[in-house]
C-alpha positions as a Python dict, from the first residue, in 0.01 Angstrom:
ca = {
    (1, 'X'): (0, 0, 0),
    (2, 'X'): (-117, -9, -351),
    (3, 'X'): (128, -207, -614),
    (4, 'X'): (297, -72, -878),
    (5, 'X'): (167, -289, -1204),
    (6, 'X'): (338, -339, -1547),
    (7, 'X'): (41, -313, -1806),
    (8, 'X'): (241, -498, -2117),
    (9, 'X'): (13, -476, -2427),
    (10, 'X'): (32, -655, -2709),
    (11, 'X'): (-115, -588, -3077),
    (12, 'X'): (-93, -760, -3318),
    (13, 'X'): (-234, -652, -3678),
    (14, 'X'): (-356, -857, -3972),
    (15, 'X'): (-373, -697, -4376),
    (16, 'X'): (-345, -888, -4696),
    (17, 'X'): (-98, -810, -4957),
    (18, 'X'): (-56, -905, -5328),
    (19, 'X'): (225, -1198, -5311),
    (20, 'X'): (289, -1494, -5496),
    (21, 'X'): (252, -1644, -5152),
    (22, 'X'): (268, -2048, -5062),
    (23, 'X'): (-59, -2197, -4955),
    (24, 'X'): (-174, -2483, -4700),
    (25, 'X'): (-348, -2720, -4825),
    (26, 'X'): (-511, -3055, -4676),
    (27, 'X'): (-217, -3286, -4741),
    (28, 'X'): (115, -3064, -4641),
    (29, 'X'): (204, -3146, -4213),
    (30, 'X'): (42, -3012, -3962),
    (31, 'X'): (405, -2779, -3835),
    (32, 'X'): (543, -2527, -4096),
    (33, 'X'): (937, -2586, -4159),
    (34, 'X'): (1167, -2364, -4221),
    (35, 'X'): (1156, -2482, -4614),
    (36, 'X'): (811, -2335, -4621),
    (37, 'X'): (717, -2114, -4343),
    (38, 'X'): (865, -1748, -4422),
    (39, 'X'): (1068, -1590, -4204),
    (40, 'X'): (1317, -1312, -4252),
    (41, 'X'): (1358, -1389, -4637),
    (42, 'X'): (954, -1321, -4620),
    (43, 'X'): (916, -1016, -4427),
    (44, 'X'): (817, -719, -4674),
    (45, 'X'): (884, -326, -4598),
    (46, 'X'): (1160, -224, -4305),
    (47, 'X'): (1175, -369, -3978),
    (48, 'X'): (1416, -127, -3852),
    (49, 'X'): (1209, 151, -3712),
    (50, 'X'): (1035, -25, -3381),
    (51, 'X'): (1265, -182, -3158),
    (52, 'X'): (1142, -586, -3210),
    (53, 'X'): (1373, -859, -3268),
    (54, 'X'): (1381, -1070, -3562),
    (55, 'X'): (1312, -1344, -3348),
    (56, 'X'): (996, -1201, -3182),
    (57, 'X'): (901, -1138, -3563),
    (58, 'X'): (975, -1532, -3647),
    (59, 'X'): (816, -1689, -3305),
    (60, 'X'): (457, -1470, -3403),
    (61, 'X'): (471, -1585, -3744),
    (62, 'X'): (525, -1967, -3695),
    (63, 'X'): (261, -1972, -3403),
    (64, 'X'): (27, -1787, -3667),
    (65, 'X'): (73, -2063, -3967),
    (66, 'X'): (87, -2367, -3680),
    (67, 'X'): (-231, -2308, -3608),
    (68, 'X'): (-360, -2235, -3986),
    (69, 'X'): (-222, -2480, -4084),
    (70, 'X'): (-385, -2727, -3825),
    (71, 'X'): (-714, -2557, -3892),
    (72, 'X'): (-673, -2647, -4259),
    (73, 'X'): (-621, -3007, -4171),
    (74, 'X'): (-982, -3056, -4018),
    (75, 'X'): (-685, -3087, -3664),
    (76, 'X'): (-851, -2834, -3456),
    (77, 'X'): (-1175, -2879, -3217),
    (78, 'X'): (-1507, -2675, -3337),
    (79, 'X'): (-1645, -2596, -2928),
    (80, 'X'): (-1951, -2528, -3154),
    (81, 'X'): (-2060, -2918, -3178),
    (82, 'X'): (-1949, -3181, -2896),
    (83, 'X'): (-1633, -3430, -3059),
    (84, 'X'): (-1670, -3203, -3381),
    (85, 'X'): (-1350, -3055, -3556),
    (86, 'X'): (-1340, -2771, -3794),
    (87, 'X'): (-1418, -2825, -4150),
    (88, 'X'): (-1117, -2923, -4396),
    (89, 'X'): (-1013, -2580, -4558),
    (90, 'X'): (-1004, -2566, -4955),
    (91, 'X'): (-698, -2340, -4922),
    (92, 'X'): (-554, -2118, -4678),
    (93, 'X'): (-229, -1920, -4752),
    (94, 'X'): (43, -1921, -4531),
    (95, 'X'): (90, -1556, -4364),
    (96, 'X'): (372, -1349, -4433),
    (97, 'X'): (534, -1041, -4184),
    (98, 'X'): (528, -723, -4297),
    (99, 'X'): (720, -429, -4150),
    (100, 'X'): (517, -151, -4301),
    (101, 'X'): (221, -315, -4085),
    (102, 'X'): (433, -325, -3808),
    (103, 'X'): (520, 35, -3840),
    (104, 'X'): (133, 114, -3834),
    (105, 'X'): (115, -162, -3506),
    (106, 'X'): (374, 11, -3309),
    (107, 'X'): (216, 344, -3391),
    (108, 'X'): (-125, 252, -3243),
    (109, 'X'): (57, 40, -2940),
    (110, 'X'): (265, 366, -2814),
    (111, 'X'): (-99, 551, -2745),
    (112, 'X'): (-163, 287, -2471),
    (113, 'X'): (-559, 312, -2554),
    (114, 'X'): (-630, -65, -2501),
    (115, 'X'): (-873, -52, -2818),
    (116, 'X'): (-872, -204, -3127),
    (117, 'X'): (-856, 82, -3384),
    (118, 'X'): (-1089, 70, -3725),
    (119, 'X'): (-794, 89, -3983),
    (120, 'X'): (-883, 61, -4340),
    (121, 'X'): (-718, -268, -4501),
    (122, 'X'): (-634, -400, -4149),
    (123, 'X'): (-785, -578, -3826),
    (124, 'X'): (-655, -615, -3542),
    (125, 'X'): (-650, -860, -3196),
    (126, 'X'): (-482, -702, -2879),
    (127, 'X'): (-397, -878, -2560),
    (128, 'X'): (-311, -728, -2187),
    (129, 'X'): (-99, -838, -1958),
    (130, 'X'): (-122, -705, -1613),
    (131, 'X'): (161, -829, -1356),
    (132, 'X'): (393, -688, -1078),
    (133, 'X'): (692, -869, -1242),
    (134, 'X'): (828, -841, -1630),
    (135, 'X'): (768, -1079, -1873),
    (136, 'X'): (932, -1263, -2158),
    (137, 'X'): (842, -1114, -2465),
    (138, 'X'): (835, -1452, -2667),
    (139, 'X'): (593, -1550, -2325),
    (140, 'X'): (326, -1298, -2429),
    (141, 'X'): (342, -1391, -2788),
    (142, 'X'): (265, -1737, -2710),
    (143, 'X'): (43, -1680, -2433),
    (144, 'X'): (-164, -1403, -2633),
    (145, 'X'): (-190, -1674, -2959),
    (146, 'X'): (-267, -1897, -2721),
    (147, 'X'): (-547, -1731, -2563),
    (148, 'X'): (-672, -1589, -2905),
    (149, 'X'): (-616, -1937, -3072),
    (150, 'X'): (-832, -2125, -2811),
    (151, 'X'): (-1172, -1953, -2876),
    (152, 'X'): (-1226, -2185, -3170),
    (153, 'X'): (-1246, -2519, -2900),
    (154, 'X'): (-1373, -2327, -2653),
    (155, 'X'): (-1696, -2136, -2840),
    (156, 'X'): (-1669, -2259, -3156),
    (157, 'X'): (-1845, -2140, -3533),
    (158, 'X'): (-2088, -2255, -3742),
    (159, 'X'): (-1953, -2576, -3954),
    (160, 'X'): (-1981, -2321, -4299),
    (161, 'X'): (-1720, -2131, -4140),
    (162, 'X'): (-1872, -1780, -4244),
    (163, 'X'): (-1805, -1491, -3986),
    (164, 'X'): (-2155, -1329, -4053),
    (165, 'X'): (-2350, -1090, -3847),
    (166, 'X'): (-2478, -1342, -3546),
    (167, 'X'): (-2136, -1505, -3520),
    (168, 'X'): (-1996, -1125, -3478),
    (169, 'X'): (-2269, -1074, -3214),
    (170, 'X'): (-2195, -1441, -3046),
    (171, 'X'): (-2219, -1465, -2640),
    (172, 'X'): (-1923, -1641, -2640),
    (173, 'X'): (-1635, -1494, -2826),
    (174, 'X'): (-1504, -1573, -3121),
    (175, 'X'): (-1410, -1227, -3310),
    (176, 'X'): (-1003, -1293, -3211),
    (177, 'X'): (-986, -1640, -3378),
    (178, 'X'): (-1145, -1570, -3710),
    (179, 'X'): (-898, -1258, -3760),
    (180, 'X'): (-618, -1554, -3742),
    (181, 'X'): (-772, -1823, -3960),
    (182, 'X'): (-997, -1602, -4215),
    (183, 'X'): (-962, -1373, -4504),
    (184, 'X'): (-1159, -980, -4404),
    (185, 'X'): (-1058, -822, -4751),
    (186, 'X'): (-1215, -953, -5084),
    (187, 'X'): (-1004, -1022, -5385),
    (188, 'X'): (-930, -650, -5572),
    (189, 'X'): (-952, -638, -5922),
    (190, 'X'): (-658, -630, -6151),
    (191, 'X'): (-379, -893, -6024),
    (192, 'X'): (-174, -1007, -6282),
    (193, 'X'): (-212, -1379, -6360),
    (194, 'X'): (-81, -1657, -6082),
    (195, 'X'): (-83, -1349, -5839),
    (196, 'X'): (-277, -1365, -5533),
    (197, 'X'): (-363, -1179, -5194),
    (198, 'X'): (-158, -1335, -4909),
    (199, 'X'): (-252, -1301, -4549),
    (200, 'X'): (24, -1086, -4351),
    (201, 'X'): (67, -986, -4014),
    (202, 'X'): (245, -818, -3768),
    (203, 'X'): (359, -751, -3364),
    (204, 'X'): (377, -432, -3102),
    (205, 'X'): (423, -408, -2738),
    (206, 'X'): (383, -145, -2550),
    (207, 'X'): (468, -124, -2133),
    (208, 'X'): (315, 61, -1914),
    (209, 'X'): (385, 123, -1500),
    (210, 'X'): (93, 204, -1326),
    (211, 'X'): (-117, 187, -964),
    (212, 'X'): (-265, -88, -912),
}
C-alpha cells in the first residue's frame, strides 16, 4: 500500500538592505552573542503576516552568522585543497531578518513548486524534506543550514573566493553555500556617509501530504 508522505519545504531567501549594520571581522569569536548578533530588536518590516515564531526567526539567524562568522575567521575547511581552510575574510557583515523578505518567502513557499524563483534583489536556497512522520521545525532549520553549510568542506571554491562562471557550473555543488557567505548585489550609488548594505535574510515552510 503506498505511504502517505509529508513533503516539508523549506526556503529560505537572502537580499541586502541599507543598514548601519555590525560587521565580522578576523578578531571578534567565532559564536555571535546576544550583545551582537540581532535578533528581534534587528528584524526590519512586519513579521506578523506568516505564521513563524520569533524563535524560528532567531534559531535561522544565529545558525546564518555562526557560520559567517567562522568563515571569516579562516575556521572553516575549503574541500577545494586537502588540510586547506578558507581564506581570512576582510569583512563580512553580520545578517539581519527582515519580515518584508519573509513576506515575499512565504509567498513563493505556499505554491509548493520546489524551484528557486529568479527574484530581482534576492536569491534564494530551498531544502526538502520528505518523511512519513512530522518534524521539528527548529530540526529542518538546522538540518537544511547544515546541509547547505557543508558544501564548502565537502566541494570547496577557489582560494580567491570569487563565485564566477566555472564555480556556478562546478560538478560538485557549491551554489547553496556562497548565497550564505557572499554578497550577489553590488554597492548602489547614493548611501549617505557610514551607511552600508547589510546582508538580510529570511525563512518559509510549506507542508505538503502526498503519495508516496
Amino acid at each position: 500500500m503506498p505511504q502517505r508522505m509529508l513533503h516539508i519545504t523549506l526556503l529560505v531567501l537572502y537580499g541586502i538592505l541599507f543598514h548601519l549594520g555590525h560587521s565580522i571581522t578576523s578578531d571578534q569569536p567565532s559564536t555571535t552573542t546576544a550583545k551582537d548578533s540581532p535578533t528581534t530588536s534587528a528584524m526590519h518590516g512586519k513579521c506578523s503576516l506568516t505564521p513563524f515564531s520569533t524563535e524560528l526567526r532567531n534559531s535561522a539567524l544565529f545558525s546564518h552568522n555562526h557560520f559567517r562568522s567562522l568563515v571569516a575567521r579562516g575556521l572553516e575547511e575549503n574541500g577545494k585543497y586537502v588540510g586547506v581552510n578558507a581564506p581570512v575574510a576582510a569583512r563580512m557583515n553580520l545578517m539581519y531578518y527582515d519580515c518584508t523578505a519573509e513576506y515575499f518567502a512565504y509567498d513563493h513557499v505556499k505554491t509548493c513548486d520546489k524551484k528557486v524563483s529568479p527574484r530581482e534583489g534576492y536569491k534564494e536556497n530551498i531544502h526538502i524534506f520528505e518523511t512519513a512522520t512530522p518534524l521539528d521545525e527548529t530540526f529542518v532549520i538546522q538540518r537544511a543550514i547544515y546541509v547547505w553549510a557543508s558544501e564548502l568542506g565537502k566541494n570547496g571554491i577557489p582560494l580567491v573566493m570569487r563565485f564566477t562562471p566555472e564555480v556556478r557550473q562546478y560538478k560538485k555543488k557549491v551554489n547553496s553555500v556562497t548565497k550564505m557567505v557572499w554578497k550577489y548585489f553590488a554597492q548602489k550609488r547614493g548611501l549617505a556617509i557610514g551607511q552600508r548594505l547589510a546582508p538580510v535574510l529570511a525563512i518559509a515552510f510549506m507542508s505538503k501530504v502526498g503519495i508516496h
